[in-house]
N, C-alpha and C positions, 0 to 999 in steps of 0.2 A: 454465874459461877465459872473460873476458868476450869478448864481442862486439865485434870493430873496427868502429869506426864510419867510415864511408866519408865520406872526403875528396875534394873534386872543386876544381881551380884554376881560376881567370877572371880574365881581365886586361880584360874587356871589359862593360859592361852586357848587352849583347845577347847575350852568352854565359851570363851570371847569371838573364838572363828566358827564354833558349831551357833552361838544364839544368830549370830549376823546371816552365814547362810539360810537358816529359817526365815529369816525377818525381813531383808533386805534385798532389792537390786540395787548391787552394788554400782553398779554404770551411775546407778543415780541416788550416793546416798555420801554423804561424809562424815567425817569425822574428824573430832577435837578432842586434844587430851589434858588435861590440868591435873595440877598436884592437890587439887583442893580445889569445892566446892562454888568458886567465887560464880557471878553472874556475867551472862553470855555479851558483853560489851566490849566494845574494844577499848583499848589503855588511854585514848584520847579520852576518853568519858571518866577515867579515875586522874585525872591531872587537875591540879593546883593552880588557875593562870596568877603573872603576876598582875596587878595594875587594875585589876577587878576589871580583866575585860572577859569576853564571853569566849566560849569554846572556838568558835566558830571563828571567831577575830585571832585566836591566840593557834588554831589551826592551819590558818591563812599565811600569819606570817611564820610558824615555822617551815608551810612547806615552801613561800618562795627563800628565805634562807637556807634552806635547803639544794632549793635548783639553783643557785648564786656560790652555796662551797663546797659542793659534793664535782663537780666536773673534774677538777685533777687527780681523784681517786678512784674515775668509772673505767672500766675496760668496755664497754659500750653503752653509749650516750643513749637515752630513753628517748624515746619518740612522742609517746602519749603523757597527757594527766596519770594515767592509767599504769604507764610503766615506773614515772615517777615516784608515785606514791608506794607503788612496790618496793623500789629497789629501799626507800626510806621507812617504810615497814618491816623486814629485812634487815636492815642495819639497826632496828631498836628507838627509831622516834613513835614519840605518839601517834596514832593516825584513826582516822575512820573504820580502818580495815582491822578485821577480825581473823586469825587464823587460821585455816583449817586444813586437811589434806582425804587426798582420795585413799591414801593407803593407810585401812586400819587401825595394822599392827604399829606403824610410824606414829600415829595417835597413840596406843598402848603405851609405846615407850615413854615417849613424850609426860605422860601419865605416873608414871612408876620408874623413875629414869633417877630418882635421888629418895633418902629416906623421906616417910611423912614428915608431914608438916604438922608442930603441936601447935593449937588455938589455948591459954588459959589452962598448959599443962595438960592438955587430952591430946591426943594421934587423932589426924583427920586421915578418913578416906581419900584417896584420887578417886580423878571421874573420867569416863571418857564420855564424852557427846554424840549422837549418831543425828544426821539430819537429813530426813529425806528431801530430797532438793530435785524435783524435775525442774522441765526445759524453763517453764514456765517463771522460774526464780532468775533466770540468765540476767545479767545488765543489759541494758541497751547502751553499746557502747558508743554508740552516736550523739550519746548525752555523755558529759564528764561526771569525773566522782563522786561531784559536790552537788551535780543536781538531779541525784536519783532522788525517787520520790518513796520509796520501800524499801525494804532488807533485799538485797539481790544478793545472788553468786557472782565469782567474777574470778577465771581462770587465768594467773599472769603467763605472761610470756618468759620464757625459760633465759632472763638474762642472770640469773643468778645462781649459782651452784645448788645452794641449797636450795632451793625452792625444789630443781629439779629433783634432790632424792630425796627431799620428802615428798614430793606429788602435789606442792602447796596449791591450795583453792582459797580466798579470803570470803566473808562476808561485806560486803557493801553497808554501812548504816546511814540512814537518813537522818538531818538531824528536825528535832522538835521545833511548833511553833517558842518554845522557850527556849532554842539553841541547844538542848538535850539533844546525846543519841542515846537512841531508842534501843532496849536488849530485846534480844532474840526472845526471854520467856514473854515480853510483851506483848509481841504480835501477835498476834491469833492465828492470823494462818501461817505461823511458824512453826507457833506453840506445838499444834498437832502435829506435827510431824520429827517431833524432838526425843529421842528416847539418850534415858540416862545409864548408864553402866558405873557400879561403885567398887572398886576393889578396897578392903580394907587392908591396913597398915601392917599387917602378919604378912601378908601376899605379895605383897612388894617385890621379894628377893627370889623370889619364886620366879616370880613372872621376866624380873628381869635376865635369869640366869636362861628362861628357854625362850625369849624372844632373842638372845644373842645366841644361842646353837641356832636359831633360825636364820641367822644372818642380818636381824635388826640390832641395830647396839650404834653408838656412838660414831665411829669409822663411817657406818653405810649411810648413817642420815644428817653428818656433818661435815663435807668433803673437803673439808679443809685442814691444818695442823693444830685446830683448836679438837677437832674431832680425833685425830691420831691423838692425840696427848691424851685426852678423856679417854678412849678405850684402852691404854698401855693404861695408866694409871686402874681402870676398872679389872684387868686383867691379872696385873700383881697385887693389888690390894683391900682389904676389906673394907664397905661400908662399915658405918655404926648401925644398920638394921640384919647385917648379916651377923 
């Protein structure tokens, strides 16, 4: 029988920073945040290939079209597999990589950052993810991405704005002898160290109005004019949960 993974509810910031200081060293714990419940994989594994080819063929060739038309839009060119796949993470392609960040409350938001999501006419809860990740989960970066053998950690190198304020960290996914990648509740020795945080759909507007007196809000974890224009807009105008 797998291991239930313990869920804990907050309606409130300072309940989400007092369970963490209980529960966590933080030096080695991360966090992800979703508007909904979905399963701990990354977006290469919910994609459609065409031509009924496998993940893995149709992951192949989008990352060398990738390193083939991304060059006249880099402000510095990626050195690694490794940095690659980031900065194409990042910009919104499919990939292996999983999102995560060392800071939090940048999860919280992330989490609660737009009204819920309705399934079937119901309000879903957001979730945020807490993963305790020692050394021990690191990549071995002397292998490429593609031939890690397990779920790893894997800290990019700061060539992208955002990465840098949100604290980005990814997950590494191996994929299956069936070209599957693997989610995180699968693993076992992931499993246990997964803890779930739910806020429900009332809480939402709450939490987002005191993570932005905190200074988390749009502006600080989007450094760009896509981020100023979301916080001016959140500033003068009301949600439909407020």
């Amino acid at each position: 029988m797998s291991r239930r993974i313990p869920t804990i509810r907050i309606a409130r910031v300072s309940e989400f920073v007092r369970a963490i200081e209980n529960k966590y060293d933080i030096d080695d714990t991360l966090f992800r945040g979703q508007a909904y419940n979905w399963d701990l994989t990354p977006r290469l594994a919910r994609i459609r290939p065409r031509e009924k080819r496998t993940l893995t063929d149709t992951e192949a060739n989008m990352f060398r079209e990738f390193q083939r038309q991304a060059i006249p839009f880099l402000n510095i060119r990626p050195e690694s597999d490794w940095d690659w796949l980031s900065v194409a993470r990042h910009h919104g392609m499919p990939t292996r990589l999983l999102d995560w960040s060392s800071n939090s409350l940048a999860a919280l938001w992330f989490a609660v950052k737009d009204p819920c999501i309705e399934v079937n006419g119901r309000r879903q809860p957001a979730v945020v993810w807490a993963f305790e990740c020692k050394a021990d989960f690191n990549v071995d970066e002397r292998l490429g991405p593609f031939d890690q053998t397990g779920v790893r950690t894997f800290r990019p190198k700061h060539i992208n704005p955002r990465i840098i304020a949100q604290a980005g960290w990814f997950t590494v996914h191996p994929a299956t002898k069936l070209k599957e990648l693997r989610s995180l509740r699968a693993d076992a020795a992931v499993r246990k160290r997964l803890t779930k945080f739910v806020i429900a759909p009332d809480d939402f507007s709450n939490i987002r109005f005191e993570l932005d007196r905190c200074g988390v809000n749009a502006a600080s974890l989007i450094p760009d004019l896509d981020g100023v224009c979301r916080q001016i807009e959140f500033a003068e105008t009301l949600l439909p949960d407020e």
